[in-house]
C-alpha positions in Angstrom: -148.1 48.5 110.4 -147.4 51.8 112.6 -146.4 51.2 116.2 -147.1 53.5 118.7 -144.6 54.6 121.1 -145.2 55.9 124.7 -142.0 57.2 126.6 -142.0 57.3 130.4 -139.5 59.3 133.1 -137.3 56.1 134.1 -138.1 57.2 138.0 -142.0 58.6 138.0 -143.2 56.5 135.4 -145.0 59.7 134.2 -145.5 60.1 130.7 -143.2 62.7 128.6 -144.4 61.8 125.2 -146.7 59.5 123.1 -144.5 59.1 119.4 -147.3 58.4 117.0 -147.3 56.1 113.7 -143.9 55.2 114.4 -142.2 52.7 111.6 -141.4 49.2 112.9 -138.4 49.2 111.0 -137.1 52.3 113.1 -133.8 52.0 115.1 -134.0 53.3 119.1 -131.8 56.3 117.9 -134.5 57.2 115.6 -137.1 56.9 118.3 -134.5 59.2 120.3 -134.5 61.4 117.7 -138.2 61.5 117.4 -138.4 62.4 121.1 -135.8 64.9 120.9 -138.0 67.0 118.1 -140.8 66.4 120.0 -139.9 68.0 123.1 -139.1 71.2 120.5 -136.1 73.5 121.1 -134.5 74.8 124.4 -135.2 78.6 124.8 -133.3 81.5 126.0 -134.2 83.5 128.7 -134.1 86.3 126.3 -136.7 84.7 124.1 -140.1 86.4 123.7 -143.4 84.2 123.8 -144.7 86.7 121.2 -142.1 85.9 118.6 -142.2 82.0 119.7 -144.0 79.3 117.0 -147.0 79.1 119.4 -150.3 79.2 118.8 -152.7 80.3 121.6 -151.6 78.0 123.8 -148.0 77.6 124.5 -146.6 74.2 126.3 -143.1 74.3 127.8 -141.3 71.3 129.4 -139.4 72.1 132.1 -136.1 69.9 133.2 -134.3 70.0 136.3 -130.7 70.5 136.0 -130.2 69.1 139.5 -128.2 71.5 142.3 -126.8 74.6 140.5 -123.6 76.6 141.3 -122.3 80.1 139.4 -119.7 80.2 137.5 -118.2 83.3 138.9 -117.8 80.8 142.3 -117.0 77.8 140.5 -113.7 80.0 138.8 -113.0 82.1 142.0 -112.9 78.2 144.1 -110.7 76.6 141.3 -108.0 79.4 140.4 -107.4 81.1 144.6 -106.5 76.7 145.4 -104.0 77.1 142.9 -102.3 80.1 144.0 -102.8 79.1 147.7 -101.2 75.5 147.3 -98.5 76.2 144.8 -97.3 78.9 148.0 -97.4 76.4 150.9 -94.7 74.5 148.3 -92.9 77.2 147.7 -92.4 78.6 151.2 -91.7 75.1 152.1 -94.3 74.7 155.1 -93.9 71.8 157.5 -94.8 68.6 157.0 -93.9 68.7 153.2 -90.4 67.9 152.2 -88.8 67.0 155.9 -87.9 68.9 159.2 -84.8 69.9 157.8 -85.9 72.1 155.0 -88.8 74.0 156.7 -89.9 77.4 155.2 -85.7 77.1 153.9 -85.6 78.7 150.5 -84.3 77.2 147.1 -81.0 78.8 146.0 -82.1 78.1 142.5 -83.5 81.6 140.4 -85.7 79.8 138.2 -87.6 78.2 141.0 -88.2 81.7 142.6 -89.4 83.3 139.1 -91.4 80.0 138.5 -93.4 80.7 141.4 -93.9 84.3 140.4 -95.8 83.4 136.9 -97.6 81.0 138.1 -98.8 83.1 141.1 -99.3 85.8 138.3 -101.5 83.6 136.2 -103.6 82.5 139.1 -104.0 86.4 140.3 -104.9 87.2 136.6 -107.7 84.8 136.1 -109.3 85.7 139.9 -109.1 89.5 138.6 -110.9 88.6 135.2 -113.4 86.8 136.6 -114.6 89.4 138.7 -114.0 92.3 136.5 -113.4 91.1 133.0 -115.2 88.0 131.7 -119.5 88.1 131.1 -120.6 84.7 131.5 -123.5 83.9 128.9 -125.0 81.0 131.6 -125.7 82.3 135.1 -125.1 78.3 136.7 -123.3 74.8 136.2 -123.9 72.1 137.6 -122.8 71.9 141.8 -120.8 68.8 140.2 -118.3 70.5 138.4 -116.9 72.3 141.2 -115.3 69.7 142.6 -114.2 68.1 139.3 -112.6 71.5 138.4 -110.7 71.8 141.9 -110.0 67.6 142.0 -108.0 69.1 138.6 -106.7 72.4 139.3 -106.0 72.1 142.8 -104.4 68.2 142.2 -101.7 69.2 139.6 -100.8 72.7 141.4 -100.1 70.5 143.6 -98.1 68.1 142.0 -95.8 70.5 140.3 -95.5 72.6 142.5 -94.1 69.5 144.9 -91.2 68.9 142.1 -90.5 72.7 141.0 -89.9 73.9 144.9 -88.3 70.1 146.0 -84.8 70.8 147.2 -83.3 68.4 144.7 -84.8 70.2 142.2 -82.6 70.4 139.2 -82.1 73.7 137.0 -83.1 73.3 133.2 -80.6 71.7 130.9 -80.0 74.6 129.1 -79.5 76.9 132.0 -80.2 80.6 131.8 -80.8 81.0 127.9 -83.8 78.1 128.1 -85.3 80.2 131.2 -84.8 83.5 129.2 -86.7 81.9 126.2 -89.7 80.6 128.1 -89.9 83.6 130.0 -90.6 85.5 127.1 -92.9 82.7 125.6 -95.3 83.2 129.2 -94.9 86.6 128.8 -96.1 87.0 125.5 -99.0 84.6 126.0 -100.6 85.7 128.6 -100.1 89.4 127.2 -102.1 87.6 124.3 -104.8 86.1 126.8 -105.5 88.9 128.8 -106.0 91.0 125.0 -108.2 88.3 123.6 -110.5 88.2 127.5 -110.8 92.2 126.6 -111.5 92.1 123.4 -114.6 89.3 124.1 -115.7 91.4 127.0 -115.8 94.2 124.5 -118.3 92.3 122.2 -120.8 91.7 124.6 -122.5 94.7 126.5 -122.9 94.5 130.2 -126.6 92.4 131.0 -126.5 91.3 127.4 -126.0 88.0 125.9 -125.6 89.0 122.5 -123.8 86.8 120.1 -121.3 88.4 117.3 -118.3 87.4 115.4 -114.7 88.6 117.1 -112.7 90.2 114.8 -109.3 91.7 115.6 -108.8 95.2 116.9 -106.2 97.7 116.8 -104.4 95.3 119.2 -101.5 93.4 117.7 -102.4 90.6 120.3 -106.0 90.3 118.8 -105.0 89.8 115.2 -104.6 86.0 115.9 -108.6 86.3 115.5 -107.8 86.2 111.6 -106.6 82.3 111.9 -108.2 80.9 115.0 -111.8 81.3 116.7 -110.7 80.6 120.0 -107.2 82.3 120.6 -107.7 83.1 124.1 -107.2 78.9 124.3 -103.8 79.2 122.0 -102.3 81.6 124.2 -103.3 80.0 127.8 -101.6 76.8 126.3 -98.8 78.9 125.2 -98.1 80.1 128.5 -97.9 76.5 129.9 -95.9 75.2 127.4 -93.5 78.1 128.3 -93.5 77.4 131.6 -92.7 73.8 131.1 -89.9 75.0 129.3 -89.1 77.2 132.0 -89.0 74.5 135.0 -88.0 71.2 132.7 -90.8 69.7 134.8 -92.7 66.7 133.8 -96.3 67.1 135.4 -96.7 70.6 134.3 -95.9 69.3 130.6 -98.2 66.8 131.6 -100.5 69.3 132.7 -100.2 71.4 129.6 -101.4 68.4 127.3 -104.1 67.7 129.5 -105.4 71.0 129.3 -104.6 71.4 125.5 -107.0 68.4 125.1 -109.7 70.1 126.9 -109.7 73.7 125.4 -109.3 71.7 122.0 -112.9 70.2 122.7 -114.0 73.4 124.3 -112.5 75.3 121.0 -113.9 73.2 118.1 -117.6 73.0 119.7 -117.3 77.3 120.2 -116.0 77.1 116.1 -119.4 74.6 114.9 -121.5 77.0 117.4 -119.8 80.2 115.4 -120.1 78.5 112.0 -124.2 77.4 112.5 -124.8 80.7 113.3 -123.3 82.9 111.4 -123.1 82.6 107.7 -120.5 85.1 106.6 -118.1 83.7 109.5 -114.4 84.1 108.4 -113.7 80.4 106.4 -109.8 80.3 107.1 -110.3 80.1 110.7 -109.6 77.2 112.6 -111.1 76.1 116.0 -107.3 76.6 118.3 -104.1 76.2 116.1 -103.7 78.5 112.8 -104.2 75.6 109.3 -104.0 72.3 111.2 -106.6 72.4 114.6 
């Protein structure tokens, strides 16, 4: 016989849905499920009621996402601590590495060009966000701010402590391993900045029009033809050239951590490109060309 299932907010107790002739048999999954489709799908604020399944009376639920923040503040807040801590390191403030070595400088070249690409990354992602990227979600969650800064802020921090330390020691390799990582960073975030362009490119200004990124007369952009994401293959190529470049443990550290992420972040973009397009390139992979 049929159950009948009536769902309740955990903290009202008001009723969000009554699931009718529901099997006995069913799992609580399948009940979720059930409520899920119930509910029906989450609109865009693009959407027209017109063109909506609705017949002459429409019924929207409405969900609140708790305290909102942008994302142009969230990005400004996360990438200027950075570049503001990795200088109070380098310029060796008070209070950090002992009286002695006070705003001394390191006699060592790579520390001094280390601190010049990383300040230069830092710059270049404030710069996009103000006048390159178009951000398809006005919010995020107030939340995320401060576990963005906990982890860009924390291993600035951290690396930048060992890279400007006065025992600091050169890379094994000496000036042919700096050389070589140099031009890896380079390269990379050459790459990066291409891809940010050629994504702002796709989507007018006020729009949040969805298309498939192709390459473009770019050479940069012609990594399109094996990955969906490259903009995430070249911002982990830069740090894995600038681990190279400083020998330094917590920014390889950091550079796996954040592969990890923009892995996740890459393969959900790929299923999102794949569901809605049907003619979308098959030999592409979500972040690394034939394996990722």
């Amino acid at each position: 016989m049929c159950k009948h299932v009536e769902i309740l907010d955990a903290k009202t107790r008001e009723k969000l849905c009554f699931l009718d002739k529901v099997e006995p048999q069913a799992t609580i999954a399948e009940i979720k499920n059930l409520f899920t489709k119930s509910q029906g799908k989450s609109l865009k604020d693009e959407d027209v009621l017109q063109k909506l399944p609705v017949g002459t009376t429409a019924t929207f639920y409405f969900r609140d996402l708790g305290a909102q923040i942008s994302w142009v503040t969230v990005f400004l807040t996360e990438y200027a601590g950075p570049l503001f801590i990795y200088l109070l390191f380098y310029f060796r403030v008070p209070f950090i590495y002992g009286h002695k070595y006070d705003f001394t400088s390191s006699r060592h070249t790579v520390v001094h060009l280390a601190c010049i690409c990383h300040s230069f990354h830092y710059v270049k992602r404030l710069l996009e966000t103000l006048f390159v990227h178009r951000f398809s979600h006005g919010t995020m969650p107030l939340r995320n701010i401060f576990k963005n800064c906990t982890y860009y802020w924390g291993f600035a921090a951290w690396m930048a402590y060992y890279i400007n330390h006065p025992l600091y020691t050169p890379p094994s390799y000496g000036a042919q391993q700096v050389k070589l990582a140099l031009a890896i960073f380079v390269i990379c975030q050459l790459g990066n900045f291409s891809i940010h362009m050629a994504l702002r490119d796709l989507r007018p200004a006020g729009s949040k029009t969805r298309k498939i990124p192709y390459p473009t007369k770019n050479p940069f952009t012609w990594l399109f033809l094996l990955v969906s994401c490259p903009n995430y293959t070249y911002e982990v190529g830069s740090w894995i050239g600038f681990a190279i470049m400083t020998q330094c443990l917590p920014v390889a550290l950091f550079s796996l951590v954040g592969f990890t992420q923009m892995t996740i972040w890459a393969k959900g973009k790929h299923r999102s490109y794949l569901k809605e397009f049907r003619d979308y390139p098959p030999l592409r992979m979500p972040i690394i060309p034939f394996l990722l």
